[in-house]
NULUMBA-509268 format. One record per residue (C-alpha): x, z, y; residue in one letter. Coordinates in steps of 0.1 Angstrom, whole numbers, padded with zeros to 4 digits, m for minus. Last residue first. Example, Ala and Ser with C-alpha at 12.3 -4.5 7.8 and 13.67 -1.06 7.14 Angstrom:
X,Z,Y,type
0137,0071,m0011,S
0123,0078,m0045,A
END
This chain:
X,Z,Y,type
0117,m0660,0252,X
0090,m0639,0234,X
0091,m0601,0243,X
0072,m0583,0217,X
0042,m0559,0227,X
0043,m0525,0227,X
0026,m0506,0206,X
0019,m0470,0220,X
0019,m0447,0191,X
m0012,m0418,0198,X
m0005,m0381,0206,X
m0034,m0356,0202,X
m0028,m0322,0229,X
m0028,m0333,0263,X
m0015,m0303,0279,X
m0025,m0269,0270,X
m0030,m0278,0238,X
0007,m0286,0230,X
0012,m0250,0240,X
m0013,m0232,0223,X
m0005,m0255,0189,X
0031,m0244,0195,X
0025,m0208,0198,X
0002,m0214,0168,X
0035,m0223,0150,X
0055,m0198,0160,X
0063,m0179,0130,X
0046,m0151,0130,X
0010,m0167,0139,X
0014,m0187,0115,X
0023,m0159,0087,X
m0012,m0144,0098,X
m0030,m0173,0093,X
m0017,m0178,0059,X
m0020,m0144,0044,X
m0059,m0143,0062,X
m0062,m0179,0043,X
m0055,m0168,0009,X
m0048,m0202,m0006,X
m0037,m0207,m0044,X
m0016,m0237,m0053,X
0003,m0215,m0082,X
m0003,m0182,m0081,X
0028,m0159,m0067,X
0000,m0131,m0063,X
0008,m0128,m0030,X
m0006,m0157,m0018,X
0002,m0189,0007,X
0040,m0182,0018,X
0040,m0206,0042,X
0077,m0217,0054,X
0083,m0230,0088,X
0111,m0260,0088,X
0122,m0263,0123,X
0147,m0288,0139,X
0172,m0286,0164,X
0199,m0305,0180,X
0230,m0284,0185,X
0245,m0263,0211,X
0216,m0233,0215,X
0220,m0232,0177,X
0258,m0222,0177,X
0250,m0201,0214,X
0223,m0183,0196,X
0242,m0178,0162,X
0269,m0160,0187,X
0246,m0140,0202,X
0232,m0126,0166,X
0267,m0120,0156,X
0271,m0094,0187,X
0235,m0080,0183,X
0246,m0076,0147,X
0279,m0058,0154,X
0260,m0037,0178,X
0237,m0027,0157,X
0258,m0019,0128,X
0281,0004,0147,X
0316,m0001,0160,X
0335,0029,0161,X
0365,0011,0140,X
0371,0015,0103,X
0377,0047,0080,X
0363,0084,0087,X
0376,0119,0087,X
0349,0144,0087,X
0340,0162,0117,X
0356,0196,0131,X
0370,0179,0166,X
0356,0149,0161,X
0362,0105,0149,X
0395,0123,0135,X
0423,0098,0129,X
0438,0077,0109,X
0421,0040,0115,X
0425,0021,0076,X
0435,m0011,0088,X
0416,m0035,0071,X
0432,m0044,0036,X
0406,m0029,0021,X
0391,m0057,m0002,X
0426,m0068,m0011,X
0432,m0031,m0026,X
0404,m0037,m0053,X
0418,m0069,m0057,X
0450,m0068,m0066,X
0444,m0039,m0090,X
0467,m0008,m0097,X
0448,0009,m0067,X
0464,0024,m0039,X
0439,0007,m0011,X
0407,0027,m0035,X
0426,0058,m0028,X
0432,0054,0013,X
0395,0039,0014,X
0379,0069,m0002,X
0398,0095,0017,X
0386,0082,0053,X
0355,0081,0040,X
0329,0054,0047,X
0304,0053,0078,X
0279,0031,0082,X
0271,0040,0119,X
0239,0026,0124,X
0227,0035,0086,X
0235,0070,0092,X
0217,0068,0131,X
0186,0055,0116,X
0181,0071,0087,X
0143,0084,0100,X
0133,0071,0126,X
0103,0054,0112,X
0096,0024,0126,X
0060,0015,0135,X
0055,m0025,0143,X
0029,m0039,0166,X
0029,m0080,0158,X
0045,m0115,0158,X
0055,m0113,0195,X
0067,m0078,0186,X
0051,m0047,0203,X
0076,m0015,0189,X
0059,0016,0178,X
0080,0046,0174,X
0083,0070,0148,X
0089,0109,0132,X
0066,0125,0166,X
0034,0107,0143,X
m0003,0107,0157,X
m0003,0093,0186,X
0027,0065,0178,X
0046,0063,0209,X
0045,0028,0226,X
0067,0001,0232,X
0065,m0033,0248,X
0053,m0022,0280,X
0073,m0002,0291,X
0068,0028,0303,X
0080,0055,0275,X
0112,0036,0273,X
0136,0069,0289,X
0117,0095,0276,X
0102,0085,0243,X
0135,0073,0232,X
0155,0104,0244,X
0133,0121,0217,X
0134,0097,0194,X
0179,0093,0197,X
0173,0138,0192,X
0153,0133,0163,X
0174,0109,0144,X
0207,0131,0151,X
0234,0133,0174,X
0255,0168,0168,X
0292,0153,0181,X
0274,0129,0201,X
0286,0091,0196,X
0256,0083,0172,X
0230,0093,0199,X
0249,0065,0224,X
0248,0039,0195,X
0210,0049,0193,X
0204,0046,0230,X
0219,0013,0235,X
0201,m0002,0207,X
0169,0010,0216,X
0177,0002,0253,X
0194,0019,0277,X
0214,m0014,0290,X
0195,m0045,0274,X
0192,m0049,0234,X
0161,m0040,0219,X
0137,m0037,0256,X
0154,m0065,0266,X
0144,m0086,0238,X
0105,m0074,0239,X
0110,m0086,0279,X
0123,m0114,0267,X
0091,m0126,0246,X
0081,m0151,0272,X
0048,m0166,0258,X
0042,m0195,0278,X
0022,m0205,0307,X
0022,m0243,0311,X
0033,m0259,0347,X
0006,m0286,0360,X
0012,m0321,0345,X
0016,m0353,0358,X
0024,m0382,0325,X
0047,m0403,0341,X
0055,m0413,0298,X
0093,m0398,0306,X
0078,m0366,0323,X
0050,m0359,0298,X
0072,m0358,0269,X
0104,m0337,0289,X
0079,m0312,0292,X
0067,m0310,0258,X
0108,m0311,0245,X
0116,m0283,0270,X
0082,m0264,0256,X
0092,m0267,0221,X
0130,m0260,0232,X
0118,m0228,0246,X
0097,m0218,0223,X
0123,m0222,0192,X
0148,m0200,0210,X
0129,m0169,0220,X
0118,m0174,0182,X
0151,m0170,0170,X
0157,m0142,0195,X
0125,m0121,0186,X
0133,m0127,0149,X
0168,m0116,0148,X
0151,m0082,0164,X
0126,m0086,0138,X
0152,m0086,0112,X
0174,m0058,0128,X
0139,m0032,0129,X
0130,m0042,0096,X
0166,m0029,0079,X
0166,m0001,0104,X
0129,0017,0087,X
0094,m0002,0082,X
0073,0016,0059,X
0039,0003,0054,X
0055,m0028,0055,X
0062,m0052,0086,X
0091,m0082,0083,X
0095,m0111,0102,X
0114,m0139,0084,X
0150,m0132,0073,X
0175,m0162,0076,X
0181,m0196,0065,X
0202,m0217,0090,X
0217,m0254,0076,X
0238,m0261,0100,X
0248,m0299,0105,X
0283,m0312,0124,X
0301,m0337,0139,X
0333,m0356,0141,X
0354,m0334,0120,X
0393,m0343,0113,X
0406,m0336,0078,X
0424,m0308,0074,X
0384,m0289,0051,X
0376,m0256,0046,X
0351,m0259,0015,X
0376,m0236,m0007,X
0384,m0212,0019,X
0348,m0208,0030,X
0340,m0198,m0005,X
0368,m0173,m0011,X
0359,m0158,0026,X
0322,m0152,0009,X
0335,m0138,m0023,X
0356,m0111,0003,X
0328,m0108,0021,X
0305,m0097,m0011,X
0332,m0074,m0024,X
0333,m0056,0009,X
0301,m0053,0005,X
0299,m0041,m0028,X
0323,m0018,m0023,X
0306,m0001,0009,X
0273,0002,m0013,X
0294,0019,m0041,X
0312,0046,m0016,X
0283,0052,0002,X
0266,0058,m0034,X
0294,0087,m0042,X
0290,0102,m0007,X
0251,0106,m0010,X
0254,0122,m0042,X
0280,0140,m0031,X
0258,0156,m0004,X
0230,0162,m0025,X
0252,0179,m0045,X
0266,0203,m0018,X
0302,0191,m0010,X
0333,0209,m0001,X
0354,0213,0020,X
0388,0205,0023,X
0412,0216,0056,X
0430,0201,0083,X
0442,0231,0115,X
0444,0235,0151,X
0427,0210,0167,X
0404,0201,0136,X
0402,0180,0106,X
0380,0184,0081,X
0388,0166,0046,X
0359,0165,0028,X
0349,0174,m0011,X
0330,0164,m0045,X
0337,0126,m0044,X
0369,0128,m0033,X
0380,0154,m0060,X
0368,0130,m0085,X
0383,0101,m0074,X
0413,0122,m0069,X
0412,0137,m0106,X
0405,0101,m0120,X
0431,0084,m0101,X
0425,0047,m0094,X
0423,0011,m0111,X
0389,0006,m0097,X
0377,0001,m0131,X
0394,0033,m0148,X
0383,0050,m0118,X
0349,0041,m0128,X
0354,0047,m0170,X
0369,0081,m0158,X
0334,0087,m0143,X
0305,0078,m0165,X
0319,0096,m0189,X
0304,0127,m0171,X
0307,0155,m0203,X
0306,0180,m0180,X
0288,0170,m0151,X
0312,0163,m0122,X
0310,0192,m0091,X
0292,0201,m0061,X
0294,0235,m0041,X
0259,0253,m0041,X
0277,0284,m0055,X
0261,0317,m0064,X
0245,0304,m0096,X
0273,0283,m0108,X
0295,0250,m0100,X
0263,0229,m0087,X
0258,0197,m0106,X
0266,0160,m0100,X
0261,0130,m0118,X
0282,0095,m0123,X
0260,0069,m0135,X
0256,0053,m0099,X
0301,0048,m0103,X
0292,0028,m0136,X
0271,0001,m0119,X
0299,m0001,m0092,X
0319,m0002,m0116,X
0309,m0029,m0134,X
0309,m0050,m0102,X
0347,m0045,m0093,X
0356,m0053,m0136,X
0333,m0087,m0126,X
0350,m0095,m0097,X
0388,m0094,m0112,X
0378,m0111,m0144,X
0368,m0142,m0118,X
0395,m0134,m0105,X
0417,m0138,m0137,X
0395,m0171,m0148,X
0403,m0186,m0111,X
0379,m0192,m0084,X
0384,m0229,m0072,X
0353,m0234,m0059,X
0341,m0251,m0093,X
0353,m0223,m0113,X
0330,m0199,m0091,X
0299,m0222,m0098,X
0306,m0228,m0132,X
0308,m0185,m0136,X
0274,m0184,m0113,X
0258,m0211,m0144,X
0271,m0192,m0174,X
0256,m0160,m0157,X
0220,m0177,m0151,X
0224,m0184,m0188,X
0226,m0151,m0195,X
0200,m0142,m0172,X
0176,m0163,m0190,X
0149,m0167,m0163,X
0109,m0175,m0169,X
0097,m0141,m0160,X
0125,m0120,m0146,X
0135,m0090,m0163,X
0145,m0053,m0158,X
0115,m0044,m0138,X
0117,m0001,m0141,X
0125,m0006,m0104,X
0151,0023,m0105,X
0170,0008,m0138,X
0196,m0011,m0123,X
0221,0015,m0100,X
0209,0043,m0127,X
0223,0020,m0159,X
0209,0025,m0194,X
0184,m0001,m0183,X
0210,m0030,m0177,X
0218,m0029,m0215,X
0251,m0017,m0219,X
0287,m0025,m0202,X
0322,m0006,m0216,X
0338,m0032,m0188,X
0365,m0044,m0215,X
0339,m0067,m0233,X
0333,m0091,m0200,X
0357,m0116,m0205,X
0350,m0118,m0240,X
0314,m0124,m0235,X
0291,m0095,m0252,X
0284,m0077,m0221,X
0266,m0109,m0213,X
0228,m0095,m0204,X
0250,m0069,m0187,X
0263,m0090,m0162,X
0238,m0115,m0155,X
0211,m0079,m0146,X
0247,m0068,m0121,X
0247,m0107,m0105,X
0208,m0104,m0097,X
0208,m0082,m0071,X
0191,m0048,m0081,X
0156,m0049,m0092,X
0122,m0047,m0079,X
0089,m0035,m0090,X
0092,0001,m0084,X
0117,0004,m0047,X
0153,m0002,m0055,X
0180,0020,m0046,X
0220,0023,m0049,X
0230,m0018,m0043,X
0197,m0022,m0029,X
0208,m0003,0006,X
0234,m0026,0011,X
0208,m0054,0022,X
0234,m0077,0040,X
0232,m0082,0075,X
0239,m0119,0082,X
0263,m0146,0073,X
0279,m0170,0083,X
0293,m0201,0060,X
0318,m0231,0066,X
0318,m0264,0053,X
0339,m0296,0044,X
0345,m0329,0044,X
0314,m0346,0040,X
0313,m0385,0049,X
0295,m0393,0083,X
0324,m0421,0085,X
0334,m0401,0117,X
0341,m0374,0096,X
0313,m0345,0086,X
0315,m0310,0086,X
0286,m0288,0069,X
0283,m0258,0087,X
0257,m0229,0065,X
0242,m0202,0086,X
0234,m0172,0063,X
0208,m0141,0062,X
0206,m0114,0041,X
0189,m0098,0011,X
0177,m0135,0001,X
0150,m0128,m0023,X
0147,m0152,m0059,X
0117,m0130,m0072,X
0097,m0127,m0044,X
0072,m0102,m0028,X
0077,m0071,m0054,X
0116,m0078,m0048,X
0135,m0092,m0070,X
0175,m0101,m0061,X
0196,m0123,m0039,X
0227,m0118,m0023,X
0256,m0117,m0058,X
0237,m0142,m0078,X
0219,m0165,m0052,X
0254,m0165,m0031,X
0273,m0178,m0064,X
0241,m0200,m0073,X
0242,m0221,m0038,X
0281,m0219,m0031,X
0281,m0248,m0055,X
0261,m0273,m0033,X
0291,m0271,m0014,X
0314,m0274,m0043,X
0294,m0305,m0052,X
0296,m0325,m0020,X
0335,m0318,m0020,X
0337,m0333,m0053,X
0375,m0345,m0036,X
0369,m0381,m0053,X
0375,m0400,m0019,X
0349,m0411,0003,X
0329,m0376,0004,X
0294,m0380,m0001,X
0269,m0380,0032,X
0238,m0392,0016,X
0234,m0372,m0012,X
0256,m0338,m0005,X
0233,m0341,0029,X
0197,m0343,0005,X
0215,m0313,m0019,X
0218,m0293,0017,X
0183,m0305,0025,X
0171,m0293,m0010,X
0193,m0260,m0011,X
0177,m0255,0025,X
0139,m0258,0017,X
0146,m0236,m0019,X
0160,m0203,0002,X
0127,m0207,0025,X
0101,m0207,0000,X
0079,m0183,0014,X
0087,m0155,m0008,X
0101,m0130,0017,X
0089,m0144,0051,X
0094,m0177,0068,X
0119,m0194,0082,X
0145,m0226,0080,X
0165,m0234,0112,X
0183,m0269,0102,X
0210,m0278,0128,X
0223,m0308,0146,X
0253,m0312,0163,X
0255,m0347,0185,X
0277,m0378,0175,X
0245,m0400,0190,X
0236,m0429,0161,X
0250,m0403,0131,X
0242,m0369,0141,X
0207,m0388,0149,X
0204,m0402,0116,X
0213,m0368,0096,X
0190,m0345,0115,X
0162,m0369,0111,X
0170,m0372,0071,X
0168,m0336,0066,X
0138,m0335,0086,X
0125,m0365,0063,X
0140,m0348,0032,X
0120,m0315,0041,X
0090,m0335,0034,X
0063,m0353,0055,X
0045,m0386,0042,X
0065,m0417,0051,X
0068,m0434,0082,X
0069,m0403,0104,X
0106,m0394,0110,X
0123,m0426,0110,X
0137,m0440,0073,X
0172,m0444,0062,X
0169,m0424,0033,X
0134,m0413,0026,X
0132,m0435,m0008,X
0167,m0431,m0014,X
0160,m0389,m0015,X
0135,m0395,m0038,X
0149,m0414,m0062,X
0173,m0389,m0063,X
0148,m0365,m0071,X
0129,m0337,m0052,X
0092,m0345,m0053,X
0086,m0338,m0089,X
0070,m0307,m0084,X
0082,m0271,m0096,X
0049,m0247,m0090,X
0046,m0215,m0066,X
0030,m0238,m0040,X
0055,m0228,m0012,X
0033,m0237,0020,X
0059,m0258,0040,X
0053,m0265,0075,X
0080,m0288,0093,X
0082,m0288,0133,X
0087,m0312,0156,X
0050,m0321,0161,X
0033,m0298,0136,X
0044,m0317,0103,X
0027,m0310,0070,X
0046,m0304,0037,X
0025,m0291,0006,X
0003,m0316,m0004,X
m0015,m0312,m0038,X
m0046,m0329,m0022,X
m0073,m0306,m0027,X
m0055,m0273,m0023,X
m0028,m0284,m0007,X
m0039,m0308,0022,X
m0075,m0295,0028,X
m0061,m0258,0036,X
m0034,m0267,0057,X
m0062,m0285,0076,X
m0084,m0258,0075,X
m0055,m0235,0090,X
m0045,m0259,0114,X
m0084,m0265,0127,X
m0092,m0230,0130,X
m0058,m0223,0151,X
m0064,m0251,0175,X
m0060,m0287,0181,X
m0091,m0308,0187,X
m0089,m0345,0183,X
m0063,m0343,0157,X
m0030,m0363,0153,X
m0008,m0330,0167,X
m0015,m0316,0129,X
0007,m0344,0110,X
m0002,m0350,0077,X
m0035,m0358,0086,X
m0063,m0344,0061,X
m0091,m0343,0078,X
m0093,m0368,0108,X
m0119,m0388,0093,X
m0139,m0357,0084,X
m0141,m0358,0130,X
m0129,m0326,0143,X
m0143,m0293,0144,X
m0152,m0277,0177,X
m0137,m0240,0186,X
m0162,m0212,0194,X
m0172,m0210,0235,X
m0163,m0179,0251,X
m0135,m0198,0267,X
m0157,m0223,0289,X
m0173,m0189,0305,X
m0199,m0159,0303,X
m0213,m0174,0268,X
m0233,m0148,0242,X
m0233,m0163,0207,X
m0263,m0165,0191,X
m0261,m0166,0154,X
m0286,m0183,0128,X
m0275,m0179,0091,X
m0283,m0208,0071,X
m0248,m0202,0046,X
m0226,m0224,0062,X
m0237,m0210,0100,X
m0263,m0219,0120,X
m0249,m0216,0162,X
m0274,m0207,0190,X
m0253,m0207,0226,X
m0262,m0186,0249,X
m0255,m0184,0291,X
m0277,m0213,0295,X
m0276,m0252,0288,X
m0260,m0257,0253,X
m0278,m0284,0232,X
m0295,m0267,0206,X
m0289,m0260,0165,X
m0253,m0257,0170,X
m0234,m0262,0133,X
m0209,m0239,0117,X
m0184,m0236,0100,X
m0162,m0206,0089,X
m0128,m0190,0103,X
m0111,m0161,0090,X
m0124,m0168,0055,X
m0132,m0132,0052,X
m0142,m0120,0084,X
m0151,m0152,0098,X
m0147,m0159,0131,X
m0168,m0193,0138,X
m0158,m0226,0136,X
m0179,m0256,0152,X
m0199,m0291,0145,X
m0220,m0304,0168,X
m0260,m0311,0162,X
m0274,m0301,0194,X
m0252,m0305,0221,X
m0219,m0287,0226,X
m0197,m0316,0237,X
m0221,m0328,0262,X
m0220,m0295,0277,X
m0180,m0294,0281,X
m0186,m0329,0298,X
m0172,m0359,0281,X
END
């Protein structure tokens, strides 16, 4: 049919809607001129001026195709259509998977449904993708059947935004591979992997005013199967921990959820040495003022992380051994600092600080050096070494660089424990990942935390648009389907602009190499050297930011913290006292070599290598690439649908904008450019 045809009188259309986004409509004439007059839902009559085919509003497709659970099945695909679609499917019909061609939408319905059982998991087991009703068993079941008919690597990339649901997709397809691919012999390697699940929950998740089960970081989880496509094994990776929670939370949010576990069972024998209290009486847990999770017993929580860790093979005195790290950490926030008189801004201990010998107690370490660390640092120049000291603020921020760097190194050390436990002898055939990581992020703050998440975002989505359009392309070439090329989004030059020589990651690791670098400086050199191109702009009305043009959206960064959280820097002192504690593990988590040496001439002595943040990420983030780049994908996008956290509740500019973040409208776009709805070709049966 002709383009006029299509908009006679009587055809069915969207129309912008400022609060609905989109809204029908009906055209009242057949279309002949340069105007088209369209009655909307509630009688109103617009005309809509029409220079070309693209001024034209979107048509609505037959009620008959209303509904589908797969989106490429309608007549007319475009962003109207998937949203009212998405709409139709969970609010009236409860259903919260829908596929977009390859891809998996999941609108988190903030409600537990009986969808997940073993009964389940048989029913889909087995089955091709698109004979029963979409689910993240199906794609769990896809990337299991073709690991298993063509030996190939396959991984799960699960995404979405804080809340979305995207921590709950991967435990069920990781519960669906412990299912179906269980260990021959009775090595309960299915259930230690599922085990991992509450241990990284308790020590990497926490509240935050979006979610109340947040991954602070990302993780890549291998599981290793043998040529019988039994489980043998796994590995994990993971990605940019939130330190920054361990010392601050923002009102409405808590600290990660193993330090709320703890002191909800300060009376357990195991834990009554660590001089624990209510969570509230600490500084490091009380910053939120939100204490609690609705509907969780966190002592129970704790019973279950404990199981967990005895399960992996963590032993009762290790177990002992992370808990006595964890309390002081909580104890170490409680220490405070106050100037030593009227004429002096030097730092020193509270009197009356119990706060602190309990700590060094903890760490197994000298009170009067942990103290004298905290308060001073060592200088060390050409011609002499000398202590000075701190102002409060400044040991203030020493003594919470100290926790958040324990806390880390606590957190790899759990995570090597892990990896050693699922390691597996045995010979692997193949492999599935099971990728859950960060969604794009924009607040009304957005500071080096956002920046790396969107950066992992650009790449991830780099790689999702390229396979969707080498999978399209492939389509039309094996049906002899011709086809002009399709113009994509390319987001490489956003890519470049983040990590290519002299840019924003360049720059700032060459700012935190000067002697006096500073956030202001790395802006200024910013606005200089990037102020062409055209993915970033300089805020008008800030000289404190920078505005970078994301596929997803314009982000402002503030600058400020930058180069401190770049360089994550610990003292040199700190390390050397915390390696001569009386406890194993305390020391164990240092075991790096401890670099002795002045970074500058009259700087303060630091620990580690000069590698920064950024470029360990960028370096991590090129490895997932080539992991994922050499496996089969397949994409679960989760839909956050409110912010309330209401159960099946649909706020369609939350949804709409979360599509367009997360590549599914780039799909649409492309499919669409094509020949966009796909029908089955039956092929008759060969009779001999």
């Amino acid at each position: 049919m002709s383009t006029a045809e299509l908009y006679c009188k009587g055809a069915r259309v969207w129309l912008r809607d400022e609060e609905k986004v989109w809204k029908s409509g009906v055209v009242r004439a057949d279309w002949k001129g340069h105007e088209l007059s369209v009655e909307d839902e509630k009688g109103k009559v617009i005309t809509i001026a029409v220079s070309k085919d693209g001024d034209l509003p979107p048509l609505r497709n037959p009620d008959i195709l209303v509904g589908e659970n797969d989106l490429t099945t309608l007549s007319y695909l475009h962003e109207p259509a998937v949203l009212y679609n998405l709409d139709i499917r969970f609010l009236q019909q409860h259903a919260i998977y829908t596929y977009c061609g390859i891809v998996l939408v999941a609108v988190n319905p903030y409600h537990l449904l009986p969808i997940y059982g073993v009964d389940v998991i048989d029913a889909y087991r087995g089955q091709q993708m698109g004979q029963m009703d979409p689910h993240i068993f199906a794609v769990a079941e896809e990337a299991y059947r073709r690991m298993t008919r063509e030996g190939k690597n396959q991984s799960i990339i699960v995404s979405g935004e804080s809340g979305a649901g995207k921590t709950e997709s991967a435990k069920y397809a990781m519960r669906y591979f412990a299912t179906v691919g269980g260990a021959a012999a009775d090595t309960q390697i299915e259930k230690k992997v599922l085990a991992s699940n509450p241990i990284m929950e308790a020590i990497g998740n926490a509240k935050t005013i979006r979610n109340d089960n947040s991954s602070r970081f990302g993780k890549y989880i291998q599981i290793d199967f043998d040529r019988n496509q039994h489980i043998i094994g796994a590995n994990m990776r993971t990605y940019l921990l939130e330190k920054s929670r361990v010392v601050f939370q923002a009102d409405g949010e808590r600290n990660y959820h193993i330090f709320y576990q703890l002191c909800a069972s300060r009376k357990q024998p195991q834990l009554q040495d660590l001089k624990l209290g209510p969570i509230t009486d600490f500084h490091y847990g009380n910053q939120g003022d939100s204490v609690e999770l609705e509907g969780v017993d966190d002592c129970i929580q704790f019973e279950s992380t404990c199981d967990a860790l005895s399960l992996l093979s963590v032993a009762s005195d290790q177990q002992r051994a992370i808990f006595r790290v964890l309390a002081a950490v909580l104890h170490m926030g409680n220490v405070e600092f106050v100037e030593k008189g009227r004429r002096s801004d030097d730092a020193m201990i509270k009197k009356g600080c119990a706060s602190l010998s309990v700590c060094a107690g903890l760490l197994g370490v000298d009170t009067s050096m942990l103290t004298k660390w905290l308060c001073n640092r060592k200088i060390v120049t050409a011609k002499e070494t000398y202590v000075k000291p701190l102002t409060v603020e400044q040991a203030k921020g020493a003594r919470d660089g100290l926790a958040k760097h324990l806390y880390a190194q606590l957190f790899g050390w759990v995570v090597t424990q892990v990896n050693k436990t699922l390691m597996s002898v045995l010979k692997k055939r193949s492999f599935i990942g099971v990728l859950d990581i960060y969604g794009f992020e924009m607040f009304e703050v957005n500071s080096f935390e956002q920046f790396c998440i969107n950066y992992a975002n650009e790449k991830l989505q780099q790689q999702f648009t390229q396979h969707v359009f080498k999978l399209e392309q492939e389509e039309y070439t094996n049906e002899q389907i011709e086809w002009s090329f399709i113009d994509f989004y390319d987001n490489q030059p956003c890519i470049d602009l983040i990590e290519a020589k002299l840019g924003v990651l360049d720059l700032l690791d060459e700012e935190c190499r000067m002697p006096k670098g500073s956030d202001k400086g790395w802006l200024q050199k910013l606005y200089k050297s990037l102020e062409s191109h055209s993915h970033f702009l300089k805020p008008r009305l800030s000289n404190t930011a920078f505005t970078v043009r994301h596929f997803a959206d314009m982000v402002e960064y503030e600058n400020n913290g930058f180069l401190e959280k770049n360089k994550d820097r610990v003292v040199h002192e700190h390390i050397v006292l915390l390696k001569a504690s009386e406890y194993e593990l305390v020391g164990e988590l240092f075991e790096e070599k401890t670099e002795k040496r002045a970074s500058k001439r009259g700087q303060p002595q630091h620990s580690g290598t000069d590698r920064t943040v950024g470029s360990q990420f960028r370096d991590s983030l090129t490895a997932l690439m080539a992991i994922l780049n050499s496996t089969i994908p397949h994409y679960v996008r989760c839909i956050k649908p409110n912010d309330m956290k209401m159960a099946f509740s649909f706020e369609p500019h939350r949804a709409i904008q979360q599509l367009r973040a997360c590549g599914v409208l780039e799909t649409i776009r492309i499919s669409a450019a094509g020949y966009p709805s796909r029908l089955v070709r039956q092929c008759d049966k060969l009779v001999a």
